[in-house]
VOPATI-218436 format. One line per 4 residues: number of its first residue (from 1); their letters; for each residue y, z, x of C-alpha. Coordinates in nm, 4 decimals. Last residue first. Layout:
BEGIN
NUM) A) Y:Z:X | ...
***
This chain:
BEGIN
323) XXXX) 0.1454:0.4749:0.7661 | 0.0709:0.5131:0.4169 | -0.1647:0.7664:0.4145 | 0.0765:0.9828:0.6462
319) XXXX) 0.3666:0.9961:0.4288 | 0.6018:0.6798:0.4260 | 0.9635:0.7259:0.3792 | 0.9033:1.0985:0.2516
315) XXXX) 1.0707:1.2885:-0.0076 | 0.7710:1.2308:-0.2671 | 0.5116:1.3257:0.0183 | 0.6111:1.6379:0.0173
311) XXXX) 0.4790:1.6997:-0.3269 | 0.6325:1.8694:-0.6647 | 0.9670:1.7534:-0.6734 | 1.2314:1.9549:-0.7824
307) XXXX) 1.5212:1.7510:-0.5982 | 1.6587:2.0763:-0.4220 | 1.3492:2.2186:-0.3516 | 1.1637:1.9265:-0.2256
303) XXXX) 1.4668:1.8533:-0.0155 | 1.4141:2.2256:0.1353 | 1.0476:2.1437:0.1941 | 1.0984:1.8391:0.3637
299) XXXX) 1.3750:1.9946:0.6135 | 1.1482:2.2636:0.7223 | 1.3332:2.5250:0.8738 | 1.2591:2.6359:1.2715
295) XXXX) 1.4462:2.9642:1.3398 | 1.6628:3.1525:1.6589 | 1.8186:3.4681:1.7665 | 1.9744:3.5351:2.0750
291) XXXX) 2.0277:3.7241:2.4088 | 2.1109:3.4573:2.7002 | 1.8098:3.3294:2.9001 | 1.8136:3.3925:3.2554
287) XXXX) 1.6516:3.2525:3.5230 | 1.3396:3.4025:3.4760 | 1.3498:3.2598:3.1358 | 1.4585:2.9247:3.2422
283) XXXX) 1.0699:2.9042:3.4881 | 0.9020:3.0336:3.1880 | 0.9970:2.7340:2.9956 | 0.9042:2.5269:3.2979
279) XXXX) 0.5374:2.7094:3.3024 | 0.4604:2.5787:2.9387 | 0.1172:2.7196:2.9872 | -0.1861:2.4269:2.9508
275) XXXX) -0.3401:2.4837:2.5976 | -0.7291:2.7038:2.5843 | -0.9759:2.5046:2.3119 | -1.0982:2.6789:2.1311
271) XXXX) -1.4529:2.8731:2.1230 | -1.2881:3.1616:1.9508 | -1.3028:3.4261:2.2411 | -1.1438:3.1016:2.4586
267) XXXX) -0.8158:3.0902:2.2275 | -0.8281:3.4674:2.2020 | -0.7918:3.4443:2.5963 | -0.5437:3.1846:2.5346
263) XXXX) -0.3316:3.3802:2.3327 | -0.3355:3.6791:2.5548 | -0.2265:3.4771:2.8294 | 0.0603:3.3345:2.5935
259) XXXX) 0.1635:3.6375:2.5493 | 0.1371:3.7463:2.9290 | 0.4057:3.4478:3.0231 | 0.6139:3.5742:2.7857
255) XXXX) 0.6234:3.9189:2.8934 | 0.6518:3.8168:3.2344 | 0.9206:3.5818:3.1469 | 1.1271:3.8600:2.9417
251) XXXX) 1.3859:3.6268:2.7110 | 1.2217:3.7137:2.3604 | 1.3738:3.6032:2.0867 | 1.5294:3.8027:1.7657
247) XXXX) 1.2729:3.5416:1.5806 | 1.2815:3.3129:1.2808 | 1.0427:3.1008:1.0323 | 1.1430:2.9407:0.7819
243) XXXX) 1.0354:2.7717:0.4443 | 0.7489:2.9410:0.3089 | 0.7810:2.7888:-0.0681 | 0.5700:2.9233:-0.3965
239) XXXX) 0.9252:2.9470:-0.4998 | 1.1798:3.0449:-0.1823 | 1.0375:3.2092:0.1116 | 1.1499:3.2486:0.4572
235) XXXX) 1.0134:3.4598:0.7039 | 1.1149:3.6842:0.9784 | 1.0218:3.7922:1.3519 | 1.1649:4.1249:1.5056
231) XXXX) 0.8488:4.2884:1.6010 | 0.6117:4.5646:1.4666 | 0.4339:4.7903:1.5954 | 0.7147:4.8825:1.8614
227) XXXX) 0.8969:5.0972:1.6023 | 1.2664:5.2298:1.7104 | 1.2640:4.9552:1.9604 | 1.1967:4.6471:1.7558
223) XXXX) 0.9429:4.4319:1.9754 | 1.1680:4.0843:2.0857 | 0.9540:3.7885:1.9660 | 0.8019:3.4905:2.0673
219) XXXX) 0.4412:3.6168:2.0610 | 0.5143:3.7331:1.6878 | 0.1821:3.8073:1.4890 | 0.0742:4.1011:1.7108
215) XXXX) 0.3903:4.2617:1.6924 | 0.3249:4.3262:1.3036 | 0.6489:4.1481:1.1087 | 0.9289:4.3293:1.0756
211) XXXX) 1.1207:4.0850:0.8072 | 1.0887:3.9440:0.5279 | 1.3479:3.7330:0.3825 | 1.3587:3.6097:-0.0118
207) XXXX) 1.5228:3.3178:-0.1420 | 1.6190:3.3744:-0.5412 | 1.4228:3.3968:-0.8607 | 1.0460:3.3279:-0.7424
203) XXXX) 1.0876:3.4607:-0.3542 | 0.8346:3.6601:-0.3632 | 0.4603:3.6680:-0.6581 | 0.2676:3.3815:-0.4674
199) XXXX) 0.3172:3.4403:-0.1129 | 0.2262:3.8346:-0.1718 | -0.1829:3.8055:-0.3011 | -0.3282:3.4562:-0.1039
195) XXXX) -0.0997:3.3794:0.1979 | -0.0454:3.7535:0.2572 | -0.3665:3.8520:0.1835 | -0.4938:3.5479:0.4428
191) XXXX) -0.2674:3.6556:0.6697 | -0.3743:4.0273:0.6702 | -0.7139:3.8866:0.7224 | -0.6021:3.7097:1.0299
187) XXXX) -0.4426:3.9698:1.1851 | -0.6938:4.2109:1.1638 | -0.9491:4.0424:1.3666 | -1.3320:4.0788:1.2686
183) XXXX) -1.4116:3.7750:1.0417 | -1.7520:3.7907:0.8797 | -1.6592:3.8683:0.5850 | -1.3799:3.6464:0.5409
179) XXXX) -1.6208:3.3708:0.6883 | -1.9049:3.4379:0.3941 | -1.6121:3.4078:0.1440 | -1.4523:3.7276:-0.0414
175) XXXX) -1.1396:3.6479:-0.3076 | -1.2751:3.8679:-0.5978 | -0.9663:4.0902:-0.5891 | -1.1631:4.3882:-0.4893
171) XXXX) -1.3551:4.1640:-0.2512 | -0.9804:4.0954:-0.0518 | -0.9297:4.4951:-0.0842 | -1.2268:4.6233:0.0119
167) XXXX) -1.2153:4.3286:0.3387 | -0.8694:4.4445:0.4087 | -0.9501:4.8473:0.4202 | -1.2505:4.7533:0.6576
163) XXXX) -1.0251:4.5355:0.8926 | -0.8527:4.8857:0.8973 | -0.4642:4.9427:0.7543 | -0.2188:5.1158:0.9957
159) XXXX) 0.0368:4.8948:0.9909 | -0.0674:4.6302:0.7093 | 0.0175:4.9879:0.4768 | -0.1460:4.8694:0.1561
155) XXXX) -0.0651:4.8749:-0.2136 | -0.1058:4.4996:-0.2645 | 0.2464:4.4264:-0.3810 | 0.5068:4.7038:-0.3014
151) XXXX) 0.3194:4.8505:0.0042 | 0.2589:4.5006:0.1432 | 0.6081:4.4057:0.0620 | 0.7146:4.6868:0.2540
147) XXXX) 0.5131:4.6458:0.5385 | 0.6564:4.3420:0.5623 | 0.9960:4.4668:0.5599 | 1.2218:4.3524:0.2720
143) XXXX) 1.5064:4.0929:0.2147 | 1.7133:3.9224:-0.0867 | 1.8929:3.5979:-0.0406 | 2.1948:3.5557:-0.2410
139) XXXX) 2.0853:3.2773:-0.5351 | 2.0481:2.9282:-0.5024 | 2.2991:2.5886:-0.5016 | 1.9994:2.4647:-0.3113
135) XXXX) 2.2214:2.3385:-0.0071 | 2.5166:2.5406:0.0115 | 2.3549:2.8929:-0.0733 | 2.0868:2.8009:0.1556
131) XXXX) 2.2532:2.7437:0.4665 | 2.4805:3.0697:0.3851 | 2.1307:3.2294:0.3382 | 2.0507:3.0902:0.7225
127) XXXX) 2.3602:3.2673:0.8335 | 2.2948:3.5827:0.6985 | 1.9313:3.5510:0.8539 | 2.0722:3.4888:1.1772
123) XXXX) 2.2585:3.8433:1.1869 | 1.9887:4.0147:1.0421 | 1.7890:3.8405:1.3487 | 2.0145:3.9125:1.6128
119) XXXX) 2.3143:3.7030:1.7002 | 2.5093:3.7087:2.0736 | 2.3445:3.3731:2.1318 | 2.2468:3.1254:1.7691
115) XXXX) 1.9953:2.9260:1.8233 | 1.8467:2.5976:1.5390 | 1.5576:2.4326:1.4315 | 1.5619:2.1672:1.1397
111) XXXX) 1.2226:2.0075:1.1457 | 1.1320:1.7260:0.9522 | 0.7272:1.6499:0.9323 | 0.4176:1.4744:1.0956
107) XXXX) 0.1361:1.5984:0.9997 | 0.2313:1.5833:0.6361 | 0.1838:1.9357:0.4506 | 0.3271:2.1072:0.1114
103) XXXX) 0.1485:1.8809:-0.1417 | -0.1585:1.8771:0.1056 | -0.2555:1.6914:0.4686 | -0.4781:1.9189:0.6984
99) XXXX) -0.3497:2.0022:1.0700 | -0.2536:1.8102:1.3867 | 0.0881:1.9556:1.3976 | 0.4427:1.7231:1.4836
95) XXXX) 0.7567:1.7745:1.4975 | 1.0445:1.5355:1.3863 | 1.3900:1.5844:1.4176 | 1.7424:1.7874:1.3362
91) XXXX) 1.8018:2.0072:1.6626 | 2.0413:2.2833:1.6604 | 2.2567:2.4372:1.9196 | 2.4500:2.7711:2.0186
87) XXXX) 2.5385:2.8075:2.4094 | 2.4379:2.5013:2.6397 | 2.4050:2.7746:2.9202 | 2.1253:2.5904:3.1150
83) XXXX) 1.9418:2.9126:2.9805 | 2.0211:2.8056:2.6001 | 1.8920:2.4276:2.7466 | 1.5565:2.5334:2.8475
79) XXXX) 1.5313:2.7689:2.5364 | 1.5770:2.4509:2.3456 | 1.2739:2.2369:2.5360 | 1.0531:2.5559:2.4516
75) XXXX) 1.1821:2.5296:2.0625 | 1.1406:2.1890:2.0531 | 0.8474:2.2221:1.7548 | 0.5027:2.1020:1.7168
71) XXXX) 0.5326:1.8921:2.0131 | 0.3587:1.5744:2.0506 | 0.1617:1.6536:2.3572 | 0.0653:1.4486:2.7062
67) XXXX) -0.2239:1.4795:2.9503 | -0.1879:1.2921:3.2283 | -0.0207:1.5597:3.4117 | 0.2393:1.5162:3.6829
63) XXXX) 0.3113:1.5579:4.0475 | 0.1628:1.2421:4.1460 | 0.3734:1.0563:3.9181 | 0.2269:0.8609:3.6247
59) XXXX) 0.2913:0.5252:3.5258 | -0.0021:0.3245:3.6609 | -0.2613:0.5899:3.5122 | -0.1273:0.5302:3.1758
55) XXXX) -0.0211:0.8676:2.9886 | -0.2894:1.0267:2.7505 | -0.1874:1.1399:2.4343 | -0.2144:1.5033:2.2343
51) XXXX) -0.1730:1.6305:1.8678 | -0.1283:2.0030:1.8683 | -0.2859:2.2562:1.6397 | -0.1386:2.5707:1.5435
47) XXXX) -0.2776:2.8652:1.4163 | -0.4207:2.9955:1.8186 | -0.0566:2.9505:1.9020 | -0.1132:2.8820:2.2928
43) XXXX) 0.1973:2.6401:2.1993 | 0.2143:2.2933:2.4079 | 0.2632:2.1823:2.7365 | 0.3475:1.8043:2.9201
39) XXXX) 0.5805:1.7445:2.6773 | 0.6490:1.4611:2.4655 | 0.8894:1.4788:2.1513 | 1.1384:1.5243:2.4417
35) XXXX) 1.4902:1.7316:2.3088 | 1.7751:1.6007:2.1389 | 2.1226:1.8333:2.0800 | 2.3602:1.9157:1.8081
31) XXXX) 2.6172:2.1720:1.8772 | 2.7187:2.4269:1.6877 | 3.0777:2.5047:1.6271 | 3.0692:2.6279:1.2610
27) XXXX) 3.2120:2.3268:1.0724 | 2.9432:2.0711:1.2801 | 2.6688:2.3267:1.1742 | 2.7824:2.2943:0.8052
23) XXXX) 2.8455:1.9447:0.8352 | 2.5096:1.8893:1.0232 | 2.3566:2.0042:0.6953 | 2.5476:1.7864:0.4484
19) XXXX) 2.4711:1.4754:0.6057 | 2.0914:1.5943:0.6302 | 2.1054:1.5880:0.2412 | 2.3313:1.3073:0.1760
15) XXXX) 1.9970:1.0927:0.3792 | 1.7683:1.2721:0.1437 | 1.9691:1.1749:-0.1718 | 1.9656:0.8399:-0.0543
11) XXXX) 1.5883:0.8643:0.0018 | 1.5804:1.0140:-0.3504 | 1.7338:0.7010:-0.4754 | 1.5118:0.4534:-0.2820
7) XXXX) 1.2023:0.6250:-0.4186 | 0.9474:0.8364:-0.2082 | 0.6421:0.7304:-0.0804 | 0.7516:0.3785:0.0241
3) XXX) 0.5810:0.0493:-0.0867 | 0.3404:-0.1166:0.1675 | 0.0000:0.0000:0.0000
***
């Protein structure tokens, strides 16, 4: 099938609706930068899936990797720049994640990612309803805790609950599979409740932050210092929508060089596939990233949003099966 995904008026829409967003970071003095789509690392994420390439043999320097990735954000490329001393910037492009295709997934996506110095993450997440405000027309932004929203929805502290505790409650609510019970690390069962019992019921009337995520699920992320369980990573959500996600970042090399140690150990624990170390992004924060906070936003989803359509591939030139 040649024909588009999306209509020729909600493409025009689309194109008023990146307009309008680099009018809002062109009226606040952020600059708009590019970064490689190509990178010879990737994220240890063990959630996130890159799509890689081989360079030709004849091209290739003796000092460099074959083995190329379609980045599944710039936010290492970013941090490069922030310790350059670019100051605040924001990148409007594509990203890429070798995962499943669904109403709210294309592999290949709009990413609108963005770093603010001398702002932590409250401070961000002002902005970002601002951002929201102007685009969906939507309500004030409300925020909780995760633990809070736990507390509030499932009547569980995620902080101190057992992988025993999540497996009651997930065959309380008739939800068990033979890998849920099975699966012995906390994290992921607390993000399969999330995904399954608290995505559903926030963020219905008006965008909804939380915040304080466990440590464990925020490699990029500054700890909070008056609780070091959890760190200073939030979400976005906005009907049935998870829209952003943002950190207070972490500029510690050694930290974030043992993170993503840790995530490729898990990596290997799980039979998967360990992802080459982005060693030049380490290499920026040992020179000397400035304090900041920063989030990725996807640009699909927020058009979905504002036009009320029910499938990403209806604000899309060409989705995936029509490539």
């Amino acid at each position: 099938m040649w024909q588009p995904s999306a209509s020729i008026e909600t493409l025009k829409a689309r194109a008023e609706f990146i307009s309008r967003i680099r009018q809002f970071f062109a009226e606040r003095g952020v600059m708009e930068v590019e970064t490689p789509l190509l990178s010879q690392a990737t994220v240890t994420d063990i959630h996130l899936q890159s799509f890689k390439t081989e360079l030709a043999a004849n091209v290739s320097s003796n000092n460099q990797n074959n083995t190329l990735y379609l980045q599944t954000s710039p936010e290492f490329a970013m941090k490069r720049l922030l310790a350059a001393g670019s100051g605040a910037i924001y990148q409007l492009g594509k990203a890429f994640r070798n995962e499943e295709q669904g109403r709210h997934h294309n592999p290949e996506f709009t990413m609108l990612e963005w770093y603010r110095p001398g702002f932590d993450h409250h401070q961000l997440m002002t902005e970002i309803d601002a951002l929201m405000q102007i685009l969906l027309a939507c309500e004030p932004a409300q925020k909780i805790t995760y633990q809070q929203i736990f507390i509030d929805t499932v009547n569980l502290d995620p902080l101190t609950a057992t992988t025993g505790q999540l497996r009651e409650l997930i065959l309380d609510r008739g939800m068990m599979s033979d890998w849920l019970q099975q699966e012995q690390d906390k994290d992921t069962l607390l993000q399969f409740v999330f995904a399954s019992l608290i995505e559903p019921v926030i963020g219905q009337h008006a965008p909804c932050f939380v915040y304080h995520f466990p440590a464990s699920q925020a490699a990029l992320a500054r700890l909070e210092p008056e609780d070091n369980r959890v760190a200073r990573r939030f979400e976005l959500y906005y009907r049935n929508m998870e829209l952003a996600n943002g950190f207070d970042e972490l500029t510690s090399a050694g930290e974030q060089q043992h993170r993503f140690e840790l995530d490729n150990n898990l990596r290997r624990d799980r039979g998967l596939t360990e992802q080459p170390i982005d060693s030049r992004l380490i290499a920026a924060l040992q020179h000397g990233m400035p304090d900041c906070s920063g989030v990725a936003m996807g640009v699909d989803r927020l058009l979905m949003l504002k036009l009320d359509k029910p499938k990403i591939s209806d604000v899309l030139s060409f989705d995936l099966s029509r490539c």
